[in-house]
ZAZA-111766 format. One record per residue (C-alpha): x, y, z. Coordinates in steps of 0.5 Angstrom, whole numbers. Layout:
ZAZA-111766
     u     v     w
     X     Y     Z
...
end
This chain:
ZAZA-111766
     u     v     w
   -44    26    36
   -40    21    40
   -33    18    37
   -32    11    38
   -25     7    38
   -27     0    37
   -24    -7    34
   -25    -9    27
   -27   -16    31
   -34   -11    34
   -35    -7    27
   -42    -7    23
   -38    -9    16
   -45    -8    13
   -46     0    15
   -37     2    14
   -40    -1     7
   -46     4     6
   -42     9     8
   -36     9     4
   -41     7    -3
   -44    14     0
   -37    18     1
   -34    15    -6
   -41    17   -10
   -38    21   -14
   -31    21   -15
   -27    20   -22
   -23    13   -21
   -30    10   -18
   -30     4   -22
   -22     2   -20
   -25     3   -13
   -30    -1   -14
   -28    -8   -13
   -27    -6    -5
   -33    -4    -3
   -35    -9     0
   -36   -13     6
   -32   -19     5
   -27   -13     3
   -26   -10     9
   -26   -17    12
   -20   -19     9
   -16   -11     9
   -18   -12    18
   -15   -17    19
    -8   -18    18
    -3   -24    21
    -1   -19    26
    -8   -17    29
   -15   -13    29
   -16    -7    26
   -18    -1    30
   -23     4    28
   -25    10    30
   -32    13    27
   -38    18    28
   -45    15    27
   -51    20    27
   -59    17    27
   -56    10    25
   -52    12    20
   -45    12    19
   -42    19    18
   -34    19    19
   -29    14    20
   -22    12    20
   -18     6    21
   -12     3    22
    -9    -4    20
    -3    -7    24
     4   -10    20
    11   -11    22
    16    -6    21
    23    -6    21
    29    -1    22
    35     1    25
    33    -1    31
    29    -7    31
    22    -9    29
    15    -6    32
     9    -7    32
     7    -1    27
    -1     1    24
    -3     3    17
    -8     8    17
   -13     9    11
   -19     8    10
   -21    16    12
   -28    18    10
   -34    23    11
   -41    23     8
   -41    29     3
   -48    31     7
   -43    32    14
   -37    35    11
   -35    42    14
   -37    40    21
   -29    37    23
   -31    30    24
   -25    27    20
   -21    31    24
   -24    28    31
   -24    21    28
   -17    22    26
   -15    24    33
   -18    19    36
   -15    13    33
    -7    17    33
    -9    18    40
   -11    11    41
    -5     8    37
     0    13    38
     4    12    43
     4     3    42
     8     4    36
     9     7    28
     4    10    24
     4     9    16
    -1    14    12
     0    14     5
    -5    21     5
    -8    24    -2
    -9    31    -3
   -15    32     1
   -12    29     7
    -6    31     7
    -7    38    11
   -10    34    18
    -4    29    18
     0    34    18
    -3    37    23
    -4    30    27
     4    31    27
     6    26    21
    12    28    17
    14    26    10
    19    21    10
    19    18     2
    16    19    -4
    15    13    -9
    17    16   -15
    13    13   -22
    18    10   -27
    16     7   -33
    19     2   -40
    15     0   -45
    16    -8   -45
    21   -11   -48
    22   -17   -52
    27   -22   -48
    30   -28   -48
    26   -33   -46
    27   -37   -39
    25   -42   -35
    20   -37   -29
    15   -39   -24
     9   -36   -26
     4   -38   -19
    -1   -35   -14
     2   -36    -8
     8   -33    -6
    16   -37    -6
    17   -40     1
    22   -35     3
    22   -28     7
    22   -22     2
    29   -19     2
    30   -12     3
    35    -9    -2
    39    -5     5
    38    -8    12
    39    -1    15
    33     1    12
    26     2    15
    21    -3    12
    14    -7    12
    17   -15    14
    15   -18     8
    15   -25    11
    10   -32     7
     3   -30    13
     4   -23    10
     6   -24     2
    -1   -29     3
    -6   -24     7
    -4   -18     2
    -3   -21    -5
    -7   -29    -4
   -13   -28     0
   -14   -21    -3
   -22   -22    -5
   -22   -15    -9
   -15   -16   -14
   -11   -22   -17
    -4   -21   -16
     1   -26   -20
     8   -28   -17
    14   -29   -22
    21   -32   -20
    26   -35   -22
    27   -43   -21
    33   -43   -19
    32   -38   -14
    26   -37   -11
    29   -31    -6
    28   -27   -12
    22   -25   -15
    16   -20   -15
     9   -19   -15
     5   -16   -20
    -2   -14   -23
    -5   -11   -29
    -7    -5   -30
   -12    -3   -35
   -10     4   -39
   -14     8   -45
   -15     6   -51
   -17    -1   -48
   -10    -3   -47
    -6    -5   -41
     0    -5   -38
     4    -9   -31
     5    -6   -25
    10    -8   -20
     8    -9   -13
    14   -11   -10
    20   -14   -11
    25   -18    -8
    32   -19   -10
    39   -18    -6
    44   -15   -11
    43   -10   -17
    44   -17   -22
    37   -20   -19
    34   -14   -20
    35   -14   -28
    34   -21   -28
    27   -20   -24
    25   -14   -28
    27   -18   -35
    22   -23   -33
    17   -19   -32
    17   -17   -39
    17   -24   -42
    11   -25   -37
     9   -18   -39
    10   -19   -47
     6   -26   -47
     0   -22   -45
     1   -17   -49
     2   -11   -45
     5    -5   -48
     9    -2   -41
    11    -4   -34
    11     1   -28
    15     1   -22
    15     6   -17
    21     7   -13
    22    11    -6
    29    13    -5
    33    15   -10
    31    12   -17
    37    11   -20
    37     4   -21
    31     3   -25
    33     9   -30
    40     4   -31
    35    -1   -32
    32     4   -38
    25     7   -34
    24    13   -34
    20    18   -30
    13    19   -30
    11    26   -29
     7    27   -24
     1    30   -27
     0    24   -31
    -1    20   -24
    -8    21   -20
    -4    22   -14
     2    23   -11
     4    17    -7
     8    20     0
     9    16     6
     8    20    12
    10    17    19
     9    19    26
    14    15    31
    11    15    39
    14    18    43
    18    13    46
    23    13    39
    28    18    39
    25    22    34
    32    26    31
    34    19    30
    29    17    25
    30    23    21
    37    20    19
    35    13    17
    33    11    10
    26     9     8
    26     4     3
    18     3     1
    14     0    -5
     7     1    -8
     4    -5    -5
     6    -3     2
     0     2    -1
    -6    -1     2
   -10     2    -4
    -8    -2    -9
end
């Protein structure tokens, strides 16, 4: 069985959905993956303002049995902006399992894309070992936080689909981050056919807002989630966050959930609390791997500054 390295803009969207219908047969948190798997899906998730995908995969007898993707973004750091690829997406059949076949498809597409720019993977449990072993490294870890919805004060808010006419501010310029200019706020969170998002910002300043989506719990309840949040000092941080629970509170949501990277002080001032990592379904690491034209040694002393929409599984 051959790997193939090819473009989204060649790929059989069609037979990628049979095989991540048959990879995720069985798998506990089906029904929230559902809404993805579809071909309308995948042609939305590769194809970003910044390019094609790049897919990496193994078919035997005309199925396909193993694959790997890599999707395209901008990263800033310290250093400048690159071109940078998320890669997710890693899949094999349970009837081709054991053969090392993720492990081929990976390789090729670090192979293919490493040495062009950064590499992104947010890897569960069962990927994590193989990434490691491709030459990826931790360098941040989303740390849950959650707070019952308060009753606040009413304010005036915008409450819209599409995002402000701004560039998301990242809360330290030295920090590596996902550029989140209005292309990519629209590709990610507007054109997204699988889940609805929603916007809030201020009408007085549009430069702060964040983006949040529902989230179904047990017992039929439902909380909110925030994506991402964009605010350039602490102050707009508790503005932002205050109304998220007013929208949160108009739609009878019990709790909101954010998940900080780097250090979580700032929202435990803001009275979150930590969420034990056994009451989570996955761990949301980042891994990297820089190309070797990176000073490597450099990269372990800047500061990752990531959010759970950068997390292309959700």
């Amino acid at each position: 069985m051959k790997t193939q390295v090819i473009s989204a803009c060649d790929l059989d969207f069609d037979r990628h959905v049979i095989a991540f219908r048959e990879a995720f047969a069985h798998v506990s948190w089906r029904e929230e993956i559902e809404p993805a798997m579809s071909a309308e899906f995948f042609r939305w998730k590769y194809r970003t303002p910044y390019g094609d995908a790049v897919i990496a995969h193994i078919a035997a007898g005309g199925r396909l049995v193993s694959s790997a993707a890599a999707f395209p973004l901008m990263l800033r750091t310290p250093v400048g902006t690159h071109l940078a690829w998320q890669v997710g997406d890693l899949i094999t059949t349970p009837d081709a399992r054991g053969q090392g076949l993720f492990r081929r498809c990976l390789a090729a597409l670090v192979g293919e894309l490493g040495p062009k720019g950064p590499l992104i993977c947010f890897p569960n449990r069962l990927s994590i070992g193989e990434i490691q072993r491709q030459g990826f490294c931790c360098v941040a870890e989303l740390r849950a936080c959650v707070r019952q919805t308060l009753v606040v004060r009413a304010s005036k808010i915008l409450v819209q689909d599409s995002p402000p006419a701004v560039q998301a501010k990242a809360s330290d310029p030295r920090s590596v981050c996902v550029c989140k200019d209005a292309d990519y706020l629209n590709w990610r969170y507007v054109r997204n056919p699988a889940r609805r998002y929603q916007f809030i910002a201020e009408c007085n300043s549009p430069e702060s807002f964040v983006v949040v989506r529902e989230l179904a719990l047990p017992l039929r309840q439902r909380a909110s989630v925030v994506m991402e949040l964009s605010a350039e000092d602490d102050a707009g941080w508790s503005r932002v966050l205050g109304h998220v629970h007013q929208w949160a509170q108009r739609r009878g949501l019990i709790c909101n959930f954010l998940f900080c990277s780097g250090s979580p002080l700032r929202a435990f001032g803001k009275g979150y609390i930590p969420l034990p990592s056994l009451l989570q379904p996955k761990r949301h690491r980042v891994f990297m791997k820089f190309p070797a034209s990176m000073d490597q040694e450099q990269t372990t002393t800047w500061r990752y500054a990531f959010q759970i929409g950068d997390w292309d599984g959700f």
